[in-house]
KOLMITI-220002 format. One record per residue (C-alpha): x, y, z; residue number from 1. Coordinates in Angstrom, 1 decimal, m for minus. Layout:
BEGIN
X  Y  Z  NUM .
...
//
This chain:
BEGIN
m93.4  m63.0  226.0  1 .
m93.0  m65.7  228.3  2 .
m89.3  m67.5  228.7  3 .
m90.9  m71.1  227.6  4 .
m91.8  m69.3  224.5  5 .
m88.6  m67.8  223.8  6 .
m86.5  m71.1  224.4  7 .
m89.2  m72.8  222.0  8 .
m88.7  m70.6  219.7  9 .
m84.5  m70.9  219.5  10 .
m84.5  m73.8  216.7  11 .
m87.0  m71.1  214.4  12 .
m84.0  m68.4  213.1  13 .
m81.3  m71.2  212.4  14 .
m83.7  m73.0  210.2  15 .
m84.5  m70.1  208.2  16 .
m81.0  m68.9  207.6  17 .
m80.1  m72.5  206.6  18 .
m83.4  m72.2  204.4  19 .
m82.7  m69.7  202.6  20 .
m79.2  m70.9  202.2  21 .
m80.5  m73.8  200.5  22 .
m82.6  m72.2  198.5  23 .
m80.4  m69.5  197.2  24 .
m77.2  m71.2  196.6  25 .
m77.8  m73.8  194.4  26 .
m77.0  m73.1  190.4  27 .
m76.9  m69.5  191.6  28 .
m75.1  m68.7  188.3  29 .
m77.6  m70.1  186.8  30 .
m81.0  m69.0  187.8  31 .
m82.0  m66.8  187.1  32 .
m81.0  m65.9  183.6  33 .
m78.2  m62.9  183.6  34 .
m80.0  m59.5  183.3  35 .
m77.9  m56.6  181.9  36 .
m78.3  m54.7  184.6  37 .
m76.5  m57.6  186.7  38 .
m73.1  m57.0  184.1  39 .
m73.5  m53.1  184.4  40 .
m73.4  m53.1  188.2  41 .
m71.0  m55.8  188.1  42 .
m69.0  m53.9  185.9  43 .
m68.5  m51.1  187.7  44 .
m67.6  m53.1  191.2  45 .
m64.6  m55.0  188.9  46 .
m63.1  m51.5  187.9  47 .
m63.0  m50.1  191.7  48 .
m61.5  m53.4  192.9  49 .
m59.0  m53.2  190.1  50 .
m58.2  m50.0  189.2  51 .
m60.0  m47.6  192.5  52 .
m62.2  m45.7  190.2  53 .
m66.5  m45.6  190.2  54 .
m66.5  m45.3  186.3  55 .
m67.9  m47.8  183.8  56 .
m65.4  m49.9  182.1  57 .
m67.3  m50.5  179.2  58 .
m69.7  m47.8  178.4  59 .
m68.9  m44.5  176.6  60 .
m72.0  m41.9  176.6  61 .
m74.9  m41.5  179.1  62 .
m73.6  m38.1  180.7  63 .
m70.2  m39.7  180.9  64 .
m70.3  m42.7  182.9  65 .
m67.0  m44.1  181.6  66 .
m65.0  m40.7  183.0  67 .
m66.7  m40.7  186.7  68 .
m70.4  m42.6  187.8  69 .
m72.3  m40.1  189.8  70 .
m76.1  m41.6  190.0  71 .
m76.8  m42.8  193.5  72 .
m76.8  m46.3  193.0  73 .
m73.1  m47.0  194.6  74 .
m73.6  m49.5  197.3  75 .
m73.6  m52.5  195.4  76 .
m71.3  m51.7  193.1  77 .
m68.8  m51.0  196.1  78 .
m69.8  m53.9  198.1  79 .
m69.2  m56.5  195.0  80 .
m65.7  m54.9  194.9  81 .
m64.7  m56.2  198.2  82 .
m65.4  m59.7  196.4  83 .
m64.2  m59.2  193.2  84 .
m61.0  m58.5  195.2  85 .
m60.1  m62.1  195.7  86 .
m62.2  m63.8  192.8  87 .
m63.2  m63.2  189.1  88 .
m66.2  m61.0  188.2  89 .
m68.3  m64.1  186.9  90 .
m72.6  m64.1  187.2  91 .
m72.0  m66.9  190.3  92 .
m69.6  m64.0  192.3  93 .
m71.3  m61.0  192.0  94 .
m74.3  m62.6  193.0  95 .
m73.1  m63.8  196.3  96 .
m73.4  m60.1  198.8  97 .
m77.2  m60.7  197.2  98 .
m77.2  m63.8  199.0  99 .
m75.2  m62.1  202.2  100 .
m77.8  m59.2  202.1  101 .
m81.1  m61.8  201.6  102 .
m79.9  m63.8  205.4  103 .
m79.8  m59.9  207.0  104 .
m82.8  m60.0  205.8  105 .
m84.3  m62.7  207.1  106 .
m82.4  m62.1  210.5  107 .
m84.0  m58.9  210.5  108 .
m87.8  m59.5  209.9  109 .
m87.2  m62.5  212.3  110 .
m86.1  m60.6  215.0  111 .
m88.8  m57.8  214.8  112 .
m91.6  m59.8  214.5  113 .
m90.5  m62.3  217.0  114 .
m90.0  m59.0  219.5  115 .
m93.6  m57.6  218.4  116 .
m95.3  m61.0  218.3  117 .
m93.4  m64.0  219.2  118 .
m91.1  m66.2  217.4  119 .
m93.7  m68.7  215.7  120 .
m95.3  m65.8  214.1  121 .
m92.0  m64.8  212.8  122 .
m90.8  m68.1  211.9  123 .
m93.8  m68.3  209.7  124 .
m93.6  m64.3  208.0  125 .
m89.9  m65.5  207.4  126 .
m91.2  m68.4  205.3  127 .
m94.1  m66.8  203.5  128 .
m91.0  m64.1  202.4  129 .
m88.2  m66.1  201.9  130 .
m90.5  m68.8  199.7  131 .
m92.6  m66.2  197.3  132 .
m91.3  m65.9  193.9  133 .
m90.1  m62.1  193.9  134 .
m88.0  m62.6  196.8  135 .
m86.4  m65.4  195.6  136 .
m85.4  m63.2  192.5  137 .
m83.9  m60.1  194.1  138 .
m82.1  m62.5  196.5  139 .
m80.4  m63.9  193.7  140 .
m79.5  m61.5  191.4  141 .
m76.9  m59.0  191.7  142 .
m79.3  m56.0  191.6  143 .
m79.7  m53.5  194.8  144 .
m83.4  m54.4  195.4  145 .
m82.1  m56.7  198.0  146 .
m80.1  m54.4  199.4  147 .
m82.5  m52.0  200.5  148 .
m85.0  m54.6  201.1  149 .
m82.9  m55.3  204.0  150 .
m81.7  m52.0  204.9  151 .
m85.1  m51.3  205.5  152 .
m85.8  m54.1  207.9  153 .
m83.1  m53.3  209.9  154 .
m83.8  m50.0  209.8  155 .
m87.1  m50.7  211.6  156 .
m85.2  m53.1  214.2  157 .
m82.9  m50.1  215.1  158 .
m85.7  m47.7  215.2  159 .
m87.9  m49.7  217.6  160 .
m84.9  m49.7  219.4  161 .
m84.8  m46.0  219.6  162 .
m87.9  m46.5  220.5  163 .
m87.4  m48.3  223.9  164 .
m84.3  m46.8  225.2  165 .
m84.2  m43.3  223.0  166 .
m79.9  m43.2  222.7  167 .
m78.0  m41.1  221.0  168 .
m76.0  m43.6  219.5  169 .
m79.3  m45.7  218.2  170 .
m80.9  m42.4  216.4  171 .
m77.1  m41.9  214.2  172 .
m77.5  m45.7  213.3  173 .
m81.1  m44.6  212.3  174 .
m79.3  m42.0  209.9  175 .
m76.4  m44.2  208.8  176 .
m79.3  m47.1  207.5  177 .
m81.0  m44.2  205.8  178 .
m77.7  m43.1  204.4  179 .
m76.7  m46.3  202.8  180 .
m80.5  m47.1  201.5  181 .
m80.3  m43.4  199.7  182 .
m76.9  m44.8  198.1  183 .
m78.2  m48.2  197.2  184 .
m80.8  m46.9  194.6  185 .
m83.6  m43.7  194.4  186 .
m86.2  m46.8  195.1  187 .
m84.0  m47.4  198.4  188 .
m84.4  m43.8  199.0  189 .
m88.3  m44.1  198.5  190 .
m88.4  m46.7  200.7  191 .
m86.2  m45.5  203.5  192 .
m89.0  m42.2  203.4  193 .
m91.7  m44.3  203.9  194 .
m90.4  m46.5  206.4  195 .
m89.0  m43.3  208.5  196 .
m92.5  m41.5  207.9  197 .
m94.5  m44.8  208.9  198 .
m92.6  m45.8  212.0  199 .
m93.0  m41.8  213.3  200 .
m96.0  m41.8  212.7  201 .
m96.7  m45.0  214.4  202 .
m94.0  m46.0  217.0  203 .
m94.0  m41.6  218.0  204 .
m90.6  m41.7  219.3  205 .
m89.4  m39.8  222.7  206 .
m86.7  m36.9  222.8  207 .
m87.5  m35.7  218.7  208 .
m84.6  m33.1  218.4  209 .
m82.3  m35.8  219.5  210 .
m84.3  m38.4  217.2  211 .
m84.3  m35.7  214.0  212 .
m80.6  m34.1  215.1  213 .
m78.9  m37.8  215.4  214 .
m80.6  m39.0  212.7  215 .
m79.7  m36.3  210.3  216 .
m75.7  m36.3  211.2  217 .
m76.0  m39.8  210.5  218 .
m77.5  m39.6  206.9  219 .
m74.8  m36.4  206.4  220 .
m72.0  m38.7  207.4  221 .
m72.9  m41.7  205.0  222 .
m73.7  m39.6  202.6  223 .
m71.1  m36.9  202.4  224 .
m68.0  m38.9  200.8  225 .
m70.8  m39.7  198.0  226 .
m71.5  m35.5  198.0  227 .
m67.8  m34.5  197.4  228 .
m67.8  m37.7  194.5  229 .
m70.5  m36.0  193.2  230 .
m69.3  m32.3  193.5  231 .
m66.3  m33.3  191.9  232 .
m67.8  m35.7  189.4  233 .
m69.8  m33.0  187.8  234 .
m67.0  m30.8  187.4  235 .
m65.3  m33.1  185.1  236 .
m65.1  m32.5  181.0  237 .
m68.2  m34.9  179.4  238 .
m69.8  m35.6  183.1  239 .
m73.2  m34.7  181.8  240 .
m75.6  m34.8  185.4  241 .
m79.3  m34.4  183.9  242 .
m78.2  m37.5  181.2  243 .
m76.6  m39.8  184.2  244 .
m79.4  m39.1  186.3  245 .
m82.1  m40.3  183.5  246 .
m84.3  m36.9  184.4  247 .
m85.9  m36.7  180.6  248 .
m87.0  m40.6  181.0  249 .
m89.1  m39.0  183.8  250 .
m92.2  m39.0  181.8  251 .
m95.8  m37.8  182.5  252 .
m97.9  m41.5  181.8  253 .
m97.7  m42.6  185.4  254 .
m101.3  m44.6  185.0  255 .
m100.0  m46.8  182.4  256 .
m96.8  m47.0  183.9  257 .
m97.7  m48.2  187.1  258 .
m100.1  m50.5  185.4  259 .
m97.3  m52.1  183.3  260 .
m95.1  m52.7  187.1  261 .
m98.1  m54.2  188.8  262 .
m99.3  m56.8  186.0  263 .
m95.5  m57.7  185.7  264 .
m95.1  m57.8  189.2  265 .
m98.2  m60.2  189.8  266 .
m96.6  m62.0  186.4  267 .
m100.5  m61.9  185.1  268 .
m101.9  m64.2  186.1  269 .
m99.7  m66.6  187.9  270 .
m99.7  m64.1  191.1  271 .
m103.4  m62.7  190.8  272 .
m104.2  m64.7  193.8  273 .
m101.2  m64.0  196.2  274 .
m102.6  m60.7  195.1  275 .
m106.0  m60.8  196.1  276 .
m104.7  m62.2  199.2  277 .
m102.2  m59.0  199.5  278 .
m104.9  m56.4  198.7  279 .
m107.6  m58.1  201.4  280 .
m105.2  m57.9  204.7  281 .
m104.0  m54.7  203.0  282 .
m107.5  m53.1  204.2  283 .
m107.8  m55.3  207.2  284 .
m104.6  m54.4  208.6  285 .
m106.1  m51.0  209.0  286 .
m108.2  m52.1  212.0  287 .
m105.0  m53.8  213.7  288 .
m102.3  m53.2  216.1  289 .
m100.2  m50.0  215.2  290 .
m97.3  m52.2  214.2  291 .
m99.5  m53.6  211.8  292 .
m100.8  m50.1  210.8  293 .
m97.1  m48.9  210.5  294 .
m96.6  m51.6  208.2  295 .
m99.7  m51.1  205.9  296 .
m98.4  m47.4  206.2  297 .
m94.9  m48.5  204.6  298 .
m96.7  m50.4  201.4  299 .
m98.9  m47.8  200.8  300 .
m96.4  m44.5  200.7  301 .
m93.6  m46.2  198.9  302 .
m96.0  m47.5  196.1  303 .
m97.8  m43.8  196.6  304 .
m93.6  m42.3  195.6  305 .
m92.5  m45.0  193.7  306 .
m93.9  m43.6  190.2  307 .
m92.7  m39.8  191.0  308 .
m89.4  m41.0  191.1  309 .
m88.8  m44.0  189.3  310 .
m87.8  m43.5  185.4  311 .
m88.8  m46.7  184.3  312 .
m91.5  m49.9  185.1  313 .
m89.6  m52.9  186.8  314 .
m91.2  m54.8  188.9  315 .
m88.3  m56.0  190.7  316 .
m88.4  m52.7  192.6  317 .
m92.0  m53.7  194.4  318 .
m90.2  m56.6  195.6  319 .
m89.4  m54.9  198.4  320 .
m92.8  m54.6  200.4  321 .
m92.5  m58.5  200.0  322 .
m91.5  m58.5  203.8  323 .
m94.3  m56.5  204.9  324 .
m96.9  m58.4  203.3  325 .
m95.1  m61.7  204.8  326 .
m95.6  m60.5  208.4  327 .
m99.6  m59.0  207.4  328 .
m100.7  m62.1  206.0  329 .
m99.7  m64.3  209.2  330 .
m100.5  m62.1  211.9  331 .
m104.4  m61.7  210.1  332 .
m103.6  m66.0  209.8  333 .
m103.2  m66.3  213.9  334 .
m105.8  m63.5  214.4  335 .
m108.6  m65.6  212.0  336 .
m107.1  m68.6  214.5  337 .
m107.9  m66.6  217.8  338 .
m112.0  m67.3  217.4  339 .
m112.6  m63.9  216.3  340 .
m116.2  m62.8  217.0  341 .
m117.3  m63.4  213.4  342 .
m116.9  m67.0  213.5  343 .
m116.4  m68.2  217.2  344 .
m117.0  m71.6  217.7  345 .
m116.7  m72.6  213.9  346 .
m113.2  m73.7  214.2  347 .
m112.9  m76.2  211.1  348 .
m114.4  m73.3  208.9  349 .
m111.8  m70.7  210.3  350 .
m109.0  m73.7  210.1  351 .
m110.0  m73.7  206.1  352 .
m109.8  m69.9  205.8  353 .
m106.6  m70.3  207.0  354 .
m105.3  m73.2  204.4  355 .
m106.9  m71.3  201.7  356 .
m105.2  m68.0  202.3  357 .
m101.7  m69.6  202.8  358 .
m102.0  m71.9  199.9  359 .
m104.0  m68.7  197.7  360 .
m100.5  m66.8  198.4  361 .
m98.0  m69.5  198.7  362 .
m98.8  m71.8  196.3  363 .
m98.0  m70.1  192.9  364 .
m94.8  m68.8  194.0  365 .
m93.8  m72.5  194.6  366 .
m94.7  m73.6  191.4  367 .
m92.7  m70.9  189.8  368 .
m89.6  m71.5  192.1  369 .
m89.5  m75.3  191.1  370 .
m90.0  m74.4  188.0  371 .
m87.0  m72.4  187.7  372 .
m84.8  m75.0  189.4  373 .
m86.2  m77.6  186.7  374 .
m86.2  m75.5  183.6  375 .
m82.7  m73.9  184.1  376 .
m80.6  m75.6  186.4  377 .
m78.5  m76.2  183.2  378 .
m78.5  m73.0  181.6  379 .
m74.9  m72.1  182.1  380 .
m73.9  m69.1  180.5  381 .
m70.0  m70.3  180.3  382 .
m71.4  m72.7  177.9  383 .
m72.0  m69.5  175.5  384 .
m68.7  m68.4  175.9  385 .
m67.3  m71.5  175.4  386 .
m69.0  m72.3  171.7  387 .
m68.2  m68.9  171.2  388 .
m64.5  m68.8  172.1  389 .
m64.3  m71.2  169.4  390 .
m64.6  m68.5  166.6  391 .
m63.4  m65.2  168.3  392 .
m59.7  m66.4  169.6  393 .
m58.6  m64.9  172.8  394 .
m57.7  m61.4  173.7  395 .
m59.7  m60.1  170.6  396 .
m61.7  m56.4  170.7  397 .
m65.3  m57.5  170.8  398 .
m68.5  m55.2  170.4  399 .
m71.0  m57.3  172.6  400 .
m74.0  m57.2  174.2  401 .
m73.4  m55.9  178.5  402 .
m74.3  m59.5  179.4  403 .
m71.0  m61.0  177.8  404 .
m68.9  m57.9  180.2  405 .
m68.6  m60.9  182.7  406 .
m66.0  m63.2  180.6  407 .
m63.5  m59.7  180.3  408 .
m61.0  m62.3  181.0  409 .
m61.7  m64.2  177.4  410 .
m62.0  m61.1  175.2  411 .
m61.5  m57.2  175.5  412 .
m64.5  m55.8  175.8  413 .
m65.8  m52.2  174.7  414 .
m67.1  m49.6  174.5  415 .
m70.6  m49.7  174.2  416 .
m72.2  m46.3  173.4  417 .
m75.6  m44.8  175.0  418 .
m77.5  m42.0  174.6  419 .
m80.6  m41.6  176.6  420 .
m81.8  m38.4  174.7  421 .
m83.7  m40.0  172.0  422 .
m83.0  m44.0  172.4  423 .
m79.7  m45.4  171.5  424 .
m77.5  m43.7  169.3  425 .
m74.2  m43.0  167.4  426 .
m72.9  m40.2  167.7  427 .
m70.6  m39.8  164.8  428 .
m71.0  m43.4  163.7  429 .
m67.9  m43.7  161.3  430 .
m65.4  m42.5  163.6  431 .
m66.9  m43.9  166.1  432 .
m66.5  m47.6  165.3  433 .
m62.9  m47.2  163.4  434 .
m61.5  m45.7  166.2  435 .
m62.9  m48.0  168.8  436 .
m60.8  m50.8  166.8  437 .
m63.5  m53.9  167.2  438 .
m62.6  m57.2  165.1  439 .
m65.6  m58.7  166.5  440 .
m69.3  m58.7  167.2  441 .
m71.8  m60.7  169.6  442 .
m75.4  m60.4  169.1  443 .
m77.7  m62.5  170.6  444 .
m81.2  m62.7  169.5  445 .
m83.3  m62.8  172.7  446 .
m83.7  m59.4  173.9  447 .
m83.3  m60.1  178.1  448 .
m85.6  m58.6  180.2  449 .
m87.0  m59.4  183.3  450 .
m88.2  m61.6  185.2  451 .
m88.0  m64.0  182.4  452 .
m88.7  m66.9  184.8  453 .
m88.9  m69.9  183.1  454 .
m89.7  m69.1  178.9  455 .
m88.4  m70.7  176.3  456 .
m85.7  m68.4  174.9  457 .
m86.3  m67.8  171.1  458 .
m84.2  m69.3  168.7  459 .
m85.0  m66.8  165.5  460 .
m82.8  m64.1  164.5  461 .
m83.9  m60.5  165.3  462 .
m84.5  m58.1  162.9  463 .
m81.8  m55.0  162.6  464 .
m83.7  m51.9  164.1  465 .
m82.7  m48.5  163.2  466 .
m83.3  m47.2  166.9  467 .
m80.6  m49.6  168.2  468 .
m77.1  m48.5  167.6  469 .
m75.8  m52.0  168.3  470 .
m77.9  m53.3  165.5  471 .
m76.7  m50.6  163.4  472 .
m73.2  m51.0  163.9  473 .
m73.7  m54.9  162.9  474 .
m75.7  m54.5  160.0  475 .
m73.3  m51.4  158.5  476 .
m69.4  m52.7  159.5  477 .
m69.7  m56.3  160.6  478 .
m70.4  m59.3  158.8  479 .
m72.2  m62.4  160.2  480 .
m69.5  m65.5  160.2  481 .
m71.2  m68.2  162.6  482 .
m74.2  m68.2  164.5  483 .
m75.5  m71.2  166.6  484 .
m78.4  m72.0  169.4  485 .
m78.3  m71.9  173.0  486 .
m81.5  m73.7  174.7  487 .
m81.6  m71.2  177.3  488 .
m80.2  m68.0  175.5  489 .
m81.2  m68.8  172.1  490 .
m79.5  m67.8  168.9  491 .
m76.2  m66.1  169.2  492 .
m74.9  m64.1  166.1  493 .
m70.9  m64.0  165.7  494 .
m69.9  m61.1  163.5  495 .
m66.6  m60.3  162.2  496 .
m65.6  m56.2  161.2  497 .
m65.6  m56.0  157.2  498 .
m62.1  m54.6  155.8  499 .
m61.6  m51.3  155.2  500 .
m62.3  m51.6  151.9  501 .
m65.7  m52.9  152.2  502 .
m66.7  m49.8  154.3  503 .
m65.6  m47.4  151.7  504 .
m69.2  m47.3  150.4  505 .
m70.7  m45.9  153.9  506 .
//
């Protein structure tokens, strides 16, 4: 790369970290809508920065959670810890390392593509990623996906590294980004494989029993401290592994499974053209440069693993080849730009090629990004707790939902029983709910799943189910004293516990 290029190029990486700044800051407590998985992480960050312990605050069941956590999803919770040191655990705070992790990541893909293929090419992968839609989620939302999204990035800056100088010291750094991607989540483990497998196959680093020896000490080191956790974890009374680590939801319907993630993921059919778009340089990418090949390689194993190990069908996890397909799309852009043989000479057609391509993928995720910021700037979720402070005074035991575990500071919260083995249950109902000592109930009516985007939340009550043990609890040994409408969470139910008396019957 010539030097005029590179000092050109200075003003590119600045922009994009303030960029996504700007774009991931504003009303981050407020978009997107708090997931339940956000309060469960969350959760379990708060109790290690106040009391030193990786066990759930909140949840009783699930192989024992609330006496010691043991699945291998312990980096967030550990990094939200170090901020929930010095502030509350609210939706806004334990979304902010997301934010932290989203900038590595754009320093990350900047700085490899700009080394592969110069820094207007990676000014422009940085913008395709950091403006599509399913970036823009994981950045904001404290969930790992982000995490190993960026893991893997720099994982592939440190390997190329490896690459061009072959140290000792860059082949344990190799190991120690492996390491922490294995803790983040088993889809951060999926893609660390497929990005180590790719990049050998592809970048065929010198000295291998260095590379492989290095490499490996550096995984054992990040990973041992979560080895003895574990060791000793499942050694306590109630520490259940198979149940913690989900192994019956493993189930056999991978087809309908994976069809489920992908028509989420392309949130049919806002994203069916981005996906077009991602499927056609997916095949020409074949017949380009090996870092292009490496990265095709990446896509294709870790959505090749993904169902063999994942228990359920997010699509937040495919979020993370977002990067990938960022860089793909503009290097087949500047290629299509070069007067390829095809169409030499017809620049104004090949110019339009271009704006169609860019505007096929771009476009949509816009729409739904401004959408969001227009739709539920205001959807504050201290507003909830607010109107509902009003009924349920301070300090009160409260059987809620896992999104209200943010406010612990209002009420005190728990437990919240789960059984994987057959849905939710109660084990030993009666007891159970007598002994937990709840005066009230929170039961909102919107079940919250995601990517929820921009929907109207519904505003009718839910019927009780008999497969939800919340529901159950409600219907049997609570009664229903206020209820009222939230425009972006819809219809909460307060519930007061009957008397005694009243329960005799059950």
């Amino acid at each position: 790369m010539e030097k005029h290029e590179k000092n050109r190029g200075k003003w590119c990486l600045p922009t994009l970290v303030i960029m996504q700044i700007a774009l991931g800051l504003p009303y981050l407590g407020n978009i997107p809508r708090v997931f339940v998985d956000e309060a469960w992480d969350s959760a379990l960050g708060w109790n290690i920065a106040q009391n030193g312990k990786l066990a759930h605050p909140f949840i009783e069941g699930m192989g024992g959670v609330q006496h010691c956590f043991i699945q291998p999803r312990v980096l967030l919770p550990v990094v939200s810890s170090f901020v929930f040191k010095f502030t509350d655990c609210t939706i806004f705070t334990s979304r902010l390392p997301s934010l932290g992790f989203s900038i590595i990541a754009v320093i990350c893909l900047y700085l490899l593509v700009s080394r592969w293929f110069g820094p207007y090419q990676a000014f422009w992968s940085c913008f395709l990623m950091i403006t599509q839609a399913w970036f823009f989620e994981i950045s904001r939302r404290a969930r790992p996906e982000i995490h190993y999204t960026a893991l893997a990035l720099l994982l592939l800056l440190v390997i190329d590294n490896y690459y061009r100088r072959s140290s000792k010291l860059t082949a344990l750094f190799v190991g120690v980004i492996c390491g922490l991607m294995v803790l983040a989540h088993p889809t951060g483990a999926v893609l660390a494989a497929a990005v180590f497998i790719s990049a050998f196959i592809w970048m065929r680093p010198k000295r291998l029993v260095t590379y492989f020896l290095f490499t490996g000490l550096g995984v054992f080191i990040i990973c041992l401290p979560y080895m003895i956790h574990l060791f000793w974890g499942v050694q306590q009374p109630g520490v259940i592994f198979s149940e913690q680590m989900q192994i019956g939801l493993l189930r056999s319907s991978i087809i309908s499974k994976e069809l489920s993630r992908y028509k989420n993921f392309l949130i049919f059919p806002s994203l069916v053209p981005a996906g077009l778009i991602m499927f056609f340089v997916w095949t020409t990418a074949w017949f380009g440069s090996k870092q292009e090949k490496m990265f095709v390689s990446i896509i294709t194993l870790f959505v090749l693993i993904l169902p063999i190990c994942s228990v359920n069908h997010y699509p937040h996890y495919c979020a993370a080849t977002i990067p990938f397909w960022s860089m793909l799309i503009v290097k087949f852009c500047r290629e299509l730009l070069k007067e390829p043989f095809v169409l030499a000479g017809y620049n104004k057609i090949r110019t339009a090629l271009v704006v169609l391509i860019v505007s096929m993928y771009l476009l949509p995720s816009l729409y739904i990004i401004s959408n969001m910021f227009y739709s539920l700037h205001k959807a504050d979720f201290d507003t909830v707790i607010t109107r509902i402070s009003e009924r349920i005074p301070s300090g009160a035991k409260v059987y809620a939902n896992p999104i209200f575990w943010y406010n612990q500071g209002k009420f005190d919260y728990g437990p919240y029983m789960i059984s994987y083995k057959t849905g939710i249950l109660l084990d030993d109902l009666d007891s159970w709910v007598k002994q937990s000592g709840f005066e009230y109930a929170i039961r909102p009516s919107w079940h919250l799943r995601p990517p929820f985007w921009a929907e109207k939340a519904s505003q009718k009550a839910l019927m009780f189910t008999k497969s939800s043990g919340f529901d159950l609890c409600c219907e049997r040994y609570f009664v229903k004293i206020d209820e009222f409408s939230d425009p972006y969470y819809g219809l909460i139910e307060i519930y007061k516990f009957k008397p005694i008396r009243q329960l005799e019957r059950y």
